[in-house]
Phi, psi and omega in degrees: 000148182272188187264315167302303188291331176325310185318304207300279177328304179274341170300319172302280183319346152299306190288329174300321187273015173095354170278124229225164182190025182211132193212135189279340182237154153283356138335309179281327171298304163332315182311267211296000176268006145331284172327286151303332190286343171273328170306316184276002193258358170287332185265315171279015154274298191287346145314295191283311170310289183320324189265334187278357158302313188291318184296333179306278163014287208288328194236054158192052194325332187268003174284089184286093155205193205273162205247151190297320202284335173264013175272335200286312178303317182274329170297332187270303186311318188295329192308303199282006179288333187276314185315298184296330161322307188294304176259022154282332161313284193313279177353294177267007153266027183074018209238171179235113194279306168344288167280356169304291203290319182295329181278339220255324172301334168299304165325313223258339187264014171261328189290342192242354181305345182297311192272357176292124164282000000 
């Protein structure tokens, strides 16, 4: 499946579930892309708590917490929870994230061709 029909499926199932990505003002656009944009730094709050927990671990022997390997199945949720936040921003800035992310990779490899071995 491509990364635009992913796009497609949860922006639909959004839209069944009341979360709007369509707006009569930009005001309202504003509104939810607020929102979202708080949704998404909670789930990469929670990505970063959870690893820093795993980090405990490591500079902390008496530290009863999860090992990266029983961390990974919860770290890839949060992870695809921060994807949906991203493409619902994109949705509703009007952008297509698929051709986002392929020009901004075209940036980074002139920007960064210096450092290929």
């Amino acid at each position: 499946m491509q990364l635009s029909e992913i796009i497609e499926r949860q922006i639909a199932a959004d839209s069944r579930r009341g979360f709007p990505t369509s707006f009569e003002s930009d005001s309202d656009r504003h509104d939810q892309l607020m929102r979202d944009l708080v949704g998404l730094v909670g789930e990469v709050g929670e990505f970063a708590d959870l690893l820093k927990k795993v980090g405990l671990v490591f500079s902390n022997p008496d530290y009863k917490g999860p090992s990266l390997a029983d961390a990974e199945p919860q770290l890839r949720s949060e992870l695809a929870d921060v994807a949906i936040y991203l493409f619902r921003l994109s949705v509703i800035l009007k952008g297509d994230l698929e051709n986002d992310i392929l020009k901004k990779m075209k940036t980074n490899d002139l920007r960064y061709q210096y450092l290929e071995k």
